[in-house]
FIMARGU-929611 format. One line per field, with one value per residue (C-alpha): x, y, z; residue in one letter; residue number from 1. Coordinates in steps of 0.02 Angstrom, whole numbers, always signed. Layout:
<rs>
xx	X; ...
yy	Y; ...
zz	Z; ...
rest	a; ...
nr	NUM; ...
</rs>
This chain:
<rs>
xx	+9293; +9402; +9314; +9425; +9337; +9189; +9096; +9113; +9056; +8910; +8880; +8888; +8771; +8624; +8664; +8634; +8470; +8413; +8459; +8361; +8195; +8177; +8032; +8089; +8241; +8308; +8362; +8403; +8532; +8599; +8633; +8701; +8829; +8880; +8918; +9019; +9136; +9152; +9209; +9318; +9392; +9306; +9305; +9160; +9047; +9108; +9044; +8890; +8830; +8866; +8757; +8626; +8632; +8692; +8534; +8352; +8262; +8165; +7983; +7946; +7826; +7851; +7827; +7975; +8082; +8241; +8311; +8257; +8369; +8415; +8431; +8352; +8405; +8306; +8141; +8111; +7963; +8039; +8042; +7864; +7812; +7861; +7816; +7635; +7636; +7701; +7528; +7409; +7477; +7453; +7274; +7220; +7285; +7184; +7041; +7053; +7025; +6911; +6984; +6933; +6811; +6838; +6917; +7013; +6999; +7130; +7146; +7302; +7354; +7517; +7589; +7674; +7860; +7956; +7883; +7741; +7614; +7698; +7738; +7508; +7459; +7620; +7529; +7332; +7403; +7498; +7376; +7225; +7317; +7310; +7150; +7141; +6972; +7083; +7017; +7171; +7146; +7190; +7272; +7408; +7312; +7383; +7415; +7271; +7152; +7220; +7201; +6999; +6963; +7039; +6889; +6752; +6773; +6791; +6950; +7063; +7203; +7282; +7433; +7508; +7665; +7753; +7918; +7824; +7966; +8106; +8235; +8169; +8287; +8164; +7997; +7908; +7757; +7678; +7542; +7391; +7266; +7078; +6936; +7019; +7171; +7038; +7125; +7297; +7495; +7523; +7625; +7701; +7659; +7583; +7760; +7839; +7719; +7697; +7893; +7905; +7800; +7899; +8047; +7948; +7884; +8044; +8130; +8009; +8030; +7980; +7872; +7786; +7677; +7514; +7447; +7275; +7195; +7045; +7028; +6908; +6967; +6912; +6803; +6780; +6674; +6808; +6901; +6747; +6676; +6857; +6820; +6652; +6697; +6854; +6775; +6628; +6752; +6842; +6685; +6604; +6747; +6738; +6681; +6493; +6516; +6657; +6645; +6796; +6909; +7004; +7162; +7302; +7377; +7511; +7496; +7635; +7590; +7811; +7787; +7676; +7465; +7397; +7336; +7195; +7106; +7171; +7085; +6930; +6927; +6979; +6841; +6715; +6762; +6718; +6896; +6925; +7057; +7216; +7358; +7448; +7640; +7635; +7806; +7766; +7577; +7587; +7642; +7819; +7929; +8089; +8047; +8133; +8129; +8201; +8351; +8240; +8046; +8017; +7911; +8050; +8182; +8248; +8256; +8110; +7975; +8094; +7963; +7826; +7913; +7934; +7764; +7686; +7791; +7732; +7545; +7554; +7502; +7498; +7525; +7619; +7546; +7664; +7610; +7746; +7734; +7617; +7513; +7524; +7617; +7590; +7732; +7662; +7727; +7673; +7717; +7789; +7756; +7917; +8027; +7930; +7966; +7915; +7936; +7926; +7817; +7903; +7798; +7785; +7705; +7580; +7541; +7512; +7399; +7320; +7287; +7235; +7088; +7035; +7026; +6913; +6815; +6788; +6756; +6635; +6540; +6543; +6643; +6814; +6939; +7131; +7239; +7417; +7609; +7744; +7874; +8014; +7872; +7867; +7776; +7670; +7530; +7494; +7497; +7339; +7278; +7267; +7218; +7058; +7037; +7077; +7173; +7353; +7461; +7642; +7684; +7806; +7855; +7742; +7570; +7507; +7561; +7413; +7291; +7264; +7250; +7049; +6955; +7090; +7043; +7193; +7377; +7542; +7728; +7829; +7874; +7739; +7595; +7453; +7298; +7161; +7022; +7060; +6883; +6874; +7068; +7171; +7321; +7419; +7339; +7414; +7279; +7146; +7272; +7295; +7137; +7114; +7262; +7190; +7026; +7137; +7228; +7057; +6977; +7129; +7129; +6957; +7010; +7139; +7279; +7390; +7447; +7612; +7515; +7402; +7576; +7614; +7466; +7482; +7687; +7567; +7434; +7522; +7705; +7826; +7891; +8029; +8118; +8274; +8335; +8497; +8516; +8650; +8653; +8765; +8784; +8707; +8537; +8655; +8797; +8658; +8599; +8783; +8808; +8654; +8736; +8886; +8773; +8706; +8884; +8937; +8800; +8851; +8845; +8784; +8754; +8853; +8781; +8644; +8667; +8565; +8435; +8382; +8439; +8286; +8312; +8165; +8236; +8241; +8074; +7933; +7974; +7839; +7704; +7850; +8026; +8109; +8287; +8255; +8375; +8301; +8413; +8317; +8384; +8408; +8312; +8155; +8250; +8276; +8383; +8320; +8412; +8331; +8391; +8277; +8188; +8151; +8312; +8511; +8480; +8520; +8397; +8419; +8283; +8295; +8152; +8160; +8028; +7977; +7808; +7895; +7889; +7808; +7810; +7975; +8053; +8013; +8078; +8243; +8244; +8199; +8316; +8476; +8415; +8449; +8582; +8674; +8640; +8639; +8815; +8860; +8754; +8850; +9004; +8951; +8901; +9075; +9141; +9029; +9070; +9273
yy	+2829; +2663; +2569; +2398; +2446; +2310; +2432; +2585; +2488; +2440; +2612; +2666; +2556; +2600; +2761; +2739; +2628; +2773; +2900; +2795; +2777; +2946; +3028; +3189; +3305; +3404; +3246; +3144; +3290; +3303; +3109; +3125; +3270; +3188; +3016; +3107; +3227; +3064; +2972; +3102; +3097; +3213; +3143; +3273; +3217; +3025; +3069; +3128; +2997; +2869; +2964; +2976; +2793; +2697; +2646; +2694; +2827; +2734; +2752; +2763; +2830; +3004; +2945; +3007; +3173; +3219; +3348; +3348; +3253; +3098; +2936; +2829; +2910; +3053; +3138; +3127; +3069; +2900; +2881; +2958; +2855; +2690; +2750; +2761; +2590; +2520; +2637; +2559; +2363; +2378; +2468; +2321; +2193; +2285; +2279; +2093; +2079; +2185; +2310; +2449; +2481; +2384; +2457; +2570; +2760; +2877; +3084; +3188; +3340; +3440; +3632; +3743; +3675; +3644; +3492; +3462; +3477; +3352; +3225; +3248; +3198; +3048; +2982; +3014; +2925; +2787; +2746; +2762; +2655; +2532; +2513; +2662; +2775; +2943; +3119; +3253; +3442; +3542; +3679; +3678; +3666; +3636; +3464; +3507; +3513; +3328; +3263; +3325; +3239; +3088; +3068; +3182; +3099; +2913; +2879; +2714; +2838; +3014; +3066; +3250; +3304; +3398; +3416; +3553; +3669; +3587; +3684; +3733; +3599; +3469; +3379; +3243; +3124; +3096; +2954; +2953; +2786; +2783; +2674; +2592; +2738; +2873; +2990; +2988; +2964; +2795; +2714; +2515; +2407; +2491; +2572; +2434; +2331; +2479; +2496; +2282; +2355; +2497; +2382; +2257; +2399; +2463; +2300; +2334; +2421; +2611; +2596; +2437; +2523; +2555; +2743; +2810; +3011; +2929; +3020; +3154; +3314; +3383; +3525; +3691; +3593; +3507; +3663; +3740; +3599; +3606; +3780; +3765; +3638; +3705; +3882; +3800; +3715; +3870; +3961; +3811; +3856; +4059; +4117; +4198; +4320; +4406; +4565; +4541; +4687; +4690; +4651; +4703; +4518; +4501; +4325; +4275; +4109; +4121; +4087; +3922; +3875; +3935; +4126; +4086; +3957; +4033; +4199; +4099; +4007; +4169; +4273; +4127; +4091; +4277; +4335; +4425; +4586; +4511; +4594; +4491; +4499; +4561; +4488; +4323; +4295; +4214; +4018; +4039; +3867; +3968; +4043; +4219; +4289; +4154; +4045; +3915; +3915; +3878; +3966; +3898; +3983; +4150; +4265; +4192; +4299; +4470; +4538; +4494; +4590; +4727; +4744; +4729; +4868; +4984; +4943; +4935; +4759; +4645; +4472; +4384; +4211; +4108; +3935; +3870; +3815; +3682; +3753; +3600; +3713; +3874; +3998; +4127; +4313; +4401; +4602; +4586; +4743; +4753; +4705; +4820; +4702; +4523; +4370; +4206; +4096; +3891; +3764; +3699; +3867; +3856; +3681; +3734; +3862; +3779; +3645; +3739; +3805; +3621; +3563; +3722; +3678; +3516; +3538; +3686; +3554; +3424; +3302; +3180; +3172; +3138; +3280; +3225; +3271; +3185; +3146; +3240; +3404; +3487; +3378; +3533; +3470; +3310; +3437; +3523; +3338; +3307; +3480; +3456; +3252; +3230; +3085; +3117; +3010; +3028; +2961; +2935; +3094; +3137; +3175; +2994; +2926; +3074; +3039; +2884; +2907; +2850; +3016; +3136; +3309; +3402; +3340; +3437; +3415; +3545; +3543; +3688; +3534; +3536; +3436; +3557; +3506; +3288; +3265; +3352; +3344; +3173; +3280; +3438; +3590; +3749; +3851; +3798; +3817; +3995; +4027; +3963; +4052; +4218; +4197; +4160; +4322; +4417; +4351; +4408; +4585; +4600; +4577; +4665; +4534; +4489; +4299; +4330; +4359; +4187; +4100; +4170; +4101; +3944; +3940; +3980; +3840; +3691; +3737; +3828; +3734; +3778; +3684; +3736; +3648; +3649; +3585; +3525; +3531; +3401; +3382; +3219; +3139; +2970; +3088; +3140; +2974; +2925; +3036; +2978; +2800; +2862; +2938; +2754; +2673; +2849; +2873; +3030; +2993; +3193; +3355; +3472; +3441; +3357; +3159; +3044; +2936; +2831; +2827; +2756; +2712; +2706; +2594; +2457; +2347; +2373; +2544; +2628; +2534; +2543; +2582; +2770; +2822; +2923; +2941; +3019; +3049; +3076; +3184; +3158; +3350; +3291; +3387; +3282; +3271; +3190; +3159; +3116; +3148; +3204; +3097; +3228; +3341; +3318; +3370; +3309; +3389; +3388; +3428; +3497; +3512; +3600; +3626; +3747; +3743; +3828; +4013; +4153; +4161; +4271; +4143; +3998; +4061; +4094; +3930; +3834; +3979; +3926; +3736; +3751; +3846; +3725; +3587; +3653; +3695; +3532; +3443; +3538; +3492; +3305; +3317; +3396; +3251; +3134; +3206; +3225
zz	+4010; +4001; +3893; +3959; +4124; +4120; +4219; +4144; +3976; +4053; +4114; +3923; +3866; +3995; +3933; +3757; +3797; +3897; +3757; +3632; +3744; +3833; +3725; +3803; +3698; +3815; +3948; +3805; +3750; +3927; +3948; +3769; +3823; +3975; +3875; +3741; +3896; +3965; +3851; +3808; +3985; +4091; +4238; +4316; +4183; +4218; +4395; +4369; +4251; +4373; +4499; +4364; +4307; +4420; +4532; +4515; +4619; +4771; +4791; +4955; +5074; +5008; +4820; +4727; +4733; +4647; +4563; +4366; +4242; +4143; +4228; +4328; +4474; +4428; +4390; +4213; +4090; +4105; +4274; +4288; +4146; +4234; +4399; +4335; +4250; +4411; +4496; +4389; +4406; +4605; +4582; +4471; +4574; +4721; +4606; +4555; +4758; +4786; +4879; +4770; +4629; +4465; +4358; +4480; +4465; +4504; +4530; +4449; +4498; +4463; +4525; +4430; +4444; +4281; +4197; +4311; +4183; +4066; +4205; +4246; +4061; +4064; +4221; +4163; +3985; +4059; +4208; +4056; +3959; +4106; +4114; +4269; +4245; +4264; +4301; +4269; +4338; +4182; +4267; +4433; +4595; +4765; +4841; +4963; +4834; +4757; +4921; +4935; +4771; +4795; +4956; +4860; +4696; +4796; +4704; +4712; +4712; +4675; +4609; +4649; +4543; +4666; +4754; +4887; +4962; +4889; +4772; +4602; +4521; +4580; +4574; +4637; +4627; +4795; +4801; +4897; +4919; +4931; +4995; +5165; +5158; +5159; +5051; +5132; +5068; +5051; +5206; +5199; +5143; +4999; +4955; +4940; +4826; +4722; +4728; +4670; +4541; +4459; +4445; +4344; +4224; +4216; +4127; +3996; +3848; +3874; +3699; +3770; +3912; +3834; +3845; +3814; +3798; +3861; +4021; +4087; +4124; +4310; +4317; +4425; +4548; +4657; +4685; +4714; +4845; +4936; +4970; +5016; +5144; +5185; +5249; +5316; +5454; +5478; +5511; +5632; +5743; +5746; +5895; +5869; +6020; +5957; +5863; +5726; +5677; +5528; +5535; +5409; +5331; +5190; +5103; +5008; +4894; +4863; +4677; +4726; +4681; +4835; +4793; +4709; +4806; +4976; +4928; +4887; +5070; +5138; +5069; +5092; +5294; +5309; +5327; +5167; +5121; +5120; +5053; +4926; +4890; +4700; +4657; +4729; +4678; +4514; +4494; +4437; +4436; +4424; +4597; +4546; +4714; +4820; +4854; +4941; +4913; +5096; +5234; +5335; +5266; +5364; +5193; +5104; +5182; +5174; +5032; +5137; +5293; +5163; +5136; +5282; +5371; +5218; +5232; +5429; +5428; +5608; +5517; +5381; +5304; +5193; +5099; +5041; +4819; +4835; +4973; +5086; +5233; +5312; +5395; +5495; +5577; +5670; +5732; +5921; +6000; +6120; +5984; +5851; +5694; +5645; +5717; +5628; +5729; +5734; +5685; +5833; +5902; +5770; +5808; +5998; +5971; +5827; +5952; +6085; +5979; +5908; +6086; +6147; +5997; +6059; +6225; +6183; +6059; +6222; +6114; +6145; +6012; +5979; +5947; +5888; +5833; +5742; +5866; +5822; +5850; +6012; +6158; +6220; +6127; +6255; +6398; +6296; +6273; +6442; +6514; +6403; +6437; +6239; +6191; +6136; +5986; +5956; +5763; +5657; +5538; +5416; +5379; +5311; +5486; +5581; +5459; +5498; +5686; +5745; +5798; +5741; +5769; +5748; +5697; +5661; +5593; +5662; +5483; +5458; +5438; +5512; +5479; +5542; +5468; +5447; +5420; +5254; +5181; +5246; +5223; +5307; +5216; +5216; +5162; +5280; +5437; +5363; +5375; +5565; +5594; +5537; +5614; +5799; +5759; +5733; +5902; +5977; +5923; +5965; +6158; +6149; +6139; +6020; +5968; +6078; +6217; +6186; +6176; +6342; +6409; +6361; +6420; +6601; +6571; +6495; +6554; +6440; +6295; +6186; +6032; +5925; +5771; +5689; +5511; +5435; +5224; +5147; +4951; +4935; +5049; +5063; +5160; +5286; +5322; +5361; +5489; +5571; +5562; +5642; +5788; +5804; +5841; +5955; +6074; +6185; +6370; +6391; +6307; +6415; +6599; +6548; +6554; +6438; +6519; +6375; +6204; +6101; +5905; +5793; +5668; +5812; +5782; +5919; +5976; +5837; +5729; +5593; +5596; +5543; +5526; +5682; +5837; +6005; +6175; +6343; +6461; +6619; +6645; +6556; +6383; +6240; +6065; +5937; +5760; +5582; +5410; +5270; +5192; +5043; +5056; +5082; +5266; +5443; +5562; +5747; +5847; +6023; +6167; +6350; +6449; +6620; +6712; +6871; +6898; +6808; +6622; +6650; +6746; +6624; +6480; +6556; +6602; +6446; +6336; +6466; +6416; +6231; +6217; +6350; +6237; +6060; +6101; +6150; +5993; +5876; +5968; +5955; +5768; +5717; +5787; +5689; +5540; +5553
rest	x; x; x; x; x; x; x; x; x; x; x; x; x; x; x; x; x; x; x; x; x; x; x; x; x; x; x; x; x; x; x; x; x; x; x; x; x; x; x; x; x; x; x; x; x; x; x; x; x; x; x; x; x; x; x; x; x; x; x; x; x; x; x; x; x; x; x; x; x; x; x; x; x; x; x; x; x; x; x; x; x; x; x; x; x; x; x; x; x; x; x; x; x; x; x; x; x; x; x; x; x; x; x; x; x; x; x; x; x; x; x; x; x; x; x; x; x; x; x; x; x; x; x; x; x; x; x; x; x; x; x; x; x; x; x; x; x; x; x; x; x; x; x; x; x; x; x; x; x; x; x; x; x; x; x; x; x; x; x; x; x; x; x; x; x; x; x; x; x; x; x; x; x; x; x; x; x; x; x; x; x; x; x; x; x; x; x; x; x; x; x; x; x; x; x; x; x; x; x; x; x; x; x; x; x; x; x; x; x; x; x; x; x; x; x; x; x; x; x; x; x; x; x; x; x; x; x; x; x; x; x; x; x; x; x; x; x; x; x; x; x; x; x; x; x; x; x; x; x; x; x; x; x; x; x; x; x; x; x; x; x; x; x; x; x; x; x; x; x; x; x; x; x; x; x; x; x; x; x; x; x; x; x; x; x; x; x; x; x; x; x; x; x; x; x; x; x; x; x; x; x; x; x; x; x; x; x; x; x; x; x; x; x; x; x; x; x; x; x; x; x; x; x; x; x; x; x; x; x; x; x; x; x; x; x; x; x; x; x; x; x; x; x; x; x; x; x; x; x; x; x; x; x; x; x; x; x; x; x; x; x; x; x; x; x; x; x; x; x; x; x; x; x; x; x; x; x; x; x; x; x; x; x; x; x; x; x; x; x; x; x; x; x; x; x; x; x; x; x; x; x; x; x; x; x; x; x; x; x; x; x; x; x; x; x; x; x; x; x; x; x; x; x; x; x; x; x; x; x; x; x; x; x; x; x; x; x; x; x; x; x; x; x; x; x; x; x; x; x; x; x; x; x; x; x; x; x; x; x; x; x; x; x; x; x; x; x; x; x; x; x; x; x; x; x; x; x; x; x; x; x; x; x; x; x; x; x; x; x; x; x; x; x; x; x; x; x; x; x; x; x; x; x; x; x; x; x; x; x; x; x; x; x; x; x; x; x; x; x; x; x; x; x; x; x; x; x; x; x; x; x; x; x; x; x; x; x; x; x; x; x; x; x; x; x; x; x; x; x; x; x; x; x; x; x; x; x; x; x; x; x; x; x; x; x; x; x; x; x; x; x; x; x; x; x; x
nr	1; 2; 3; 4; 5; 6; 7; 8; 9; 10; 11; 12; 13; 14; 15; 16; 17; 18; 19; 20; 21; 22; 23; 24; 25; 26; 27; 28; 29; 30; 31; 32; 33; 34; 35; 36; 37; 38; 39; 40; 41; 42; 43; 44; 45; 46; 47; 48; 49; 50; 51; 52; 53; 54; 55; 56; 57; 58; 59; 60; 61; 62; 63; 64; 65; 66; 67; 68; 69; 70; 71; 72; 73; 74; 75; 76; 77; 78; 79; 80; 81; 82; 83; 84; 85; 86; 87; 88; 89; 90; 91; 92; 93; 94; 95; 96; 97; 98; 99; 100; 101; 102; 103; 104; 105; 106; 107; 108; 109; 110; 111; 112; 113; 114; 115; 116; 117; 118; 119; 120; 121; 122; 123; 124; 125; 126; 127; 128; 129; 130; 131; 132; 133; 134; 135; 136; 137; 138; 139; 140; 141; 142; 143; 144; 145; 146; 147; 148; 149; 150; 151; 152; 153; 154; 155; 156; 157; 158; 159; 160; 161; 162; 163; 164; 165; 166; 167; 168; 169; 170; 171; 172; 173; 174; 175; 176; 177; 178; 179; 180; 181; 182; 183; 184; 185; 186; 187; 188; 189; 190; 191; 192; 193; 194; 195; 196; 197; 198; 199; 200; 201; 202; 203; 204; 205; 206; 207; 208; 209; 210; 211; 212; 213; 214; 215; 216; 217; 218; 219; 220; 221; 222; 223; 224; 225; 226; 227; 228; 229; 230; 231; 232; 233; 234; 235; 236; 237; 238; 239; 240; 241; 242; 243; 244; 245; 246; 247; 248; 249; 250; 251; 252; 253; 254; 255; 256; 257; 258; 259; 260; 261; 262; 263; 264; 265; 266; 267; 268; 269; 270; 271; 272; 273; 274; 275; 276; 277; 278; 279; 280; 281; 282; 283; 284; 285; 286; 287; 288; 289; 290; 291; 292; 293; 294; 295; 296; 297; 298; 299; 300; 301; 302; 303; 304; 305; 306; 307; 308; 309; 310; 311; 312; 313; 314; 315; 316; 317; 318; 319; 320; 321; 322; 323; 324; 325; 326; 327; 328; 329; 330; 331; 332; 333; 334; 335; 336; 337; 338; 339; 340; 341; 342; 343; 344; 345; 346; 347; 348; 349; 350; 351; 352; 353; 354; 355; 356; 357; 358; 359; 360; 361; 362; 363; 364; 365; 366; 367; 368; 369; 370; 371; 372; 373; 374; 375; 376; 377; 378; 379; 380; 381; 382; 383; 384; 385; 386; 387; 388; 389; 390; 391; 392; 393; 394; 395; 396; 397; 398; 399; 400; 401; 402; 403; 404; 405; 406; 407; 408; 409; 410; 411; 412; 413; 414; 415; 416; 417; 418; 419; 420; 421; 422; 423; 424; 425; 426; 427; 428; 429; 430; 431; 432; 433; 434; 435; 436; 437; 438; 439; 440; 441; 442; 443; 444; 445; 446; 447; 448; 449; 450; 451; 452; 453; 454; 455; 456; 457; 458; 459; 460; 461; 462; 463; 464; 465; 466; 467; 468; 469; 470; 471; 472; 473; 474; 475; 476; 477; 478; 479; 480; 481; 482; 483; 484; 485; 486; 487; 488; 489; 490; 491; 492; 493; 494; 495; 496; 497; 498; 499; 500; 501; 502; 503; 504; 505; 506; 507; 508; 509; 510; 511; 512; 513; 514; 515; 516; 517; 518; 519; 520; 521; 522; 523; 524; 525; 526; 527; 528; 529; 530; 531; 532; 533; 534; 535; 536; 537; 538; 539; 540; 541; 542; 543; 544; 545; 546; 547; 548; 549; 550; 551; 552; 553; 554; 555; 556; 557; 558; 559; 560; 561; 562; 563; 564; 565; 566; 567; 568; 569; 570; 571; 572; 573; 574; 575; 576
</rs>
């Protein structure tokens, strides 16, 4: 470091005031290392403090996720610490107008990533210390499970430590608001203000923010309640005329919270027996078995495949850590081996079954999908007479949609049961999944052959993705810019009919870094970096409702590979 660099001083000394306030060793002996390499003149470690240090981690409508350091610029007890003073300020303020109850109460749950539990009690002290009326689950539960209590205890707010399916380098703190919110993630303006807030706690003194033990401790009753609600609405939407069979199912909780409370809404929706992954089963942070703790992942069900061929099983269920998404395979019987259903296949059939349910109980209702997710799911909406909602992505955006009966994210989200979780909730879609899979096998059919079905009644639709990985979120988002200035006329043959761009005001309720490209063939592109991961994720869509079901795959499979060729084309050139 050159100290006659104004800068790089300046850098120095935020180090050394972090150093001095984080209560926590082990980050305050990783900024210290860093300092002393560079000041030593490593430039690597000169590098990465300035990633570290030099800005804060946003809070935005996905809370907070990073990877687990010192810094501002990542998750740590200070960050967590402030981010929970900044919580508390904006619940008080609500309370001073009577938007919620006086003093504000708040929910805190955590899963079992590395430092989870110590970021819960930092937010149940700090919020306490507020003035907050805090319950704290004692033990990791799954975000689903946050999300109940924040409606069945009738919170002001909840906070779930969490970074989901990211890597196991990370964590997060997602918020979720009560009263007029009804138990969902927080969406603007909320983000903001709470945002304006953090950055005025955070010019305080770390040893300044008051923090109290005197909080409750939740008890065995919420979990408990979640479950009896949870299989309740599975079991509402069984079919009484159907004579079950078993049905061999592996469950893989991939290292997560979900085994536990799944087997208990499992066994309590009258679907009991399945076959859990041993390796996998108990809450492990380090995530020993996988590269990537995500359903979506190609490799991260192989011990689940491996298991299922050896106990003859027809299904595979993933959640994914924090139990908030479900993957799903299933045995195809021409190819002899499983298939990974997309989540947009899920959300289809998924669909397809809330809409029966409704017309069978001779109610209306709103099914929706996040708009980068397939649009098969407004062909169901208006086979049935239901209404149909396109949002932006994420979950907090379908919640809030009047008379929502079922919402997805082709994310692996789904919102089955909106009524009793305001959230996606991977163990309650696992168990509607499983019960479709039984009522298939009892006629005979198999959930390949219900996809088929529905290619026949609501026209075949098929989506590909391709994602791109870059080393840092900000790289991702700057190819998307690039795709802003260099609109492609075509993909291949296909000529674009309307470029529309979310961020442009008026086009959705609020803007999103999201690019979409109508074809001139009804297919479309669309283009949106994470908004929790260094990714850039294209999405593409074809559809068929010509021919037989033979016919309409072939057409929709010549569809995306014609233009996943040329979007990969395209984004090479973006990114030269």
């Amino acid at each position: 470091m050159n100290a006659a660099d104004p800068g790089i001083d300046a850098l120095g000394r935020a180090v050394r005031a972090w150093i001095e306030a984080d209560p926590d060793p082990e980050t305050r002996a990783e900024a210290a290392d860093l300092l002393a390499a560079a000041e030593a003149g490593d430039p690597e470690a000169e590098a990465r403090l300035h990633d570290a240090f030099d800005s804060r981690l946003a809070f935005g409508t996905a809370g907070l996720r990073a990877r687990l350091g010192a810094g501002p610029h990542r998750m740590n007890r200070v960050v967590v610490a402030q981010s929970s003073s900044g919580l508390a300020a904006y619940l008080l303020e609500r309370a001073a107008r009577g938007e919620t109850a006086d003093p504000p109460t708040a929910v805190v749950g955590y899963d079992a990533r590395a430092m989870s539990d110590v970021f819960a009690r930092d937010t149940a002290e700090v919020l306490a210390g507020a003035g907050v009326r805090v319950t704290l689950f004692p033990a990791p539960v799954p975000t689903p499970v946050t999300a109940f209590a924040v409606r069945h205890l009738g919170a002001s707010a909840g906070v779930m430590i969490t970074a989901s399916h990211n890597p196991p380098s990370d964590n997060g703190y997602k918020v979720y608001l009560g009263d007029a919110d009804g138990g969902s993630q927080i969406v603007p303006p909320s983000d903001r203000e709470i945002a304006e807030r953090i950055e005025t706690a955070a010019q305080r003194p770390l040893a300044e923010l008051p923090r109290s033990v005197d909080y409750r401790l939740a008890g065995p009753e919420i979990e408990r309640a979640y479950v009896e609600r949870t299989a309740a609405a599975v079991r509402a939407g069984c079919r009484a005329d159907t004579d079950q069979p078993a049905i061999e199912v592996v469950y893989t909780a991939l290292h997560g919270v979900g085994a536990g409370p799944a087997r208990r809404v499992l066994e309590a929706a009258g679907l009991p027996g399945v076959i859990a992954v041993p390796e996998q089963e108990q809450p492990d942070g380090a995530f020993p078995t996988l590269a990537y703790p995500n359903p979506e992942e190609p490799s991260a069900l192989d011990l689940a495949y491996r298991l299922a061929e050896e106990r003859g099983a027809q299904l595979v269920i993933a959640n994914d850590p924090d139990a908030d998404r479900l993957g799903v395979a299933a045995l195809h019987p021409e190819e002899r081996a499983f298939r990974l259903l997309s989540g947009n296949e899920i959300g289809l059939l998924l669909g397809w079954r809330a809409a029966e349910r409704a017309r069978a109980a001779g109610r209306g209702g709103t099914l929706a999908n996040t708009v980068v997710s397939s649009p098969a799911l407004g062909a169901v909406a208006r086979r049935y007479g239901l209404e149909h909602v396109e949002t932006l992505s994420g979950s907090k955006w379908l919640a809030r949609i009047p008379g929502l009966i079922f919402g997805f994210e082709e994310a692996l989200g789904y919102l089955v049961h909106p009524g009793v979780v305001g959230d996606k909730d991977g163990i309650a879609a696992a168990a509607e999944m499983l019960a479709l899979a039984r009522e298939c096998r009892a006629e005979g059919r198999t959930l390949w052959d219900l996809l088929d079905e529905a290619s026949l009644a609501f026209g075949r639709f098929a989506s590909r993705q391709i994602v791109l990985r870059y080393p840092r979120t900000e790289e991702a988002r700057a190819v998307s810019e690039r795709a802003r200035s260099h609109a492609p006329a075509a993909f291949g043959r296909r000529g674009v009919a309307r470029v529309r761009d979310f961020r442009v005001p008026g086009l959705a309720a609020v803007t999103a870094n999201v690019l979409a490209y109508d074809l001139d063939d009804g297919s479309r592109v669309m283009i949106r970096p994470s908004g929790t991961e260094p990714k850039l994720k294209i999405y593409i869509d074809a559809c068929s409702d010509t021919g037989s079901i033979v016919d309409r795959r072939a057409e929709t499979d010549r569809a995306l590979d014609g233009i996943e060729a040329a979007a990969r084309e395209y984004l090479e050139e973006l990114g030269s």
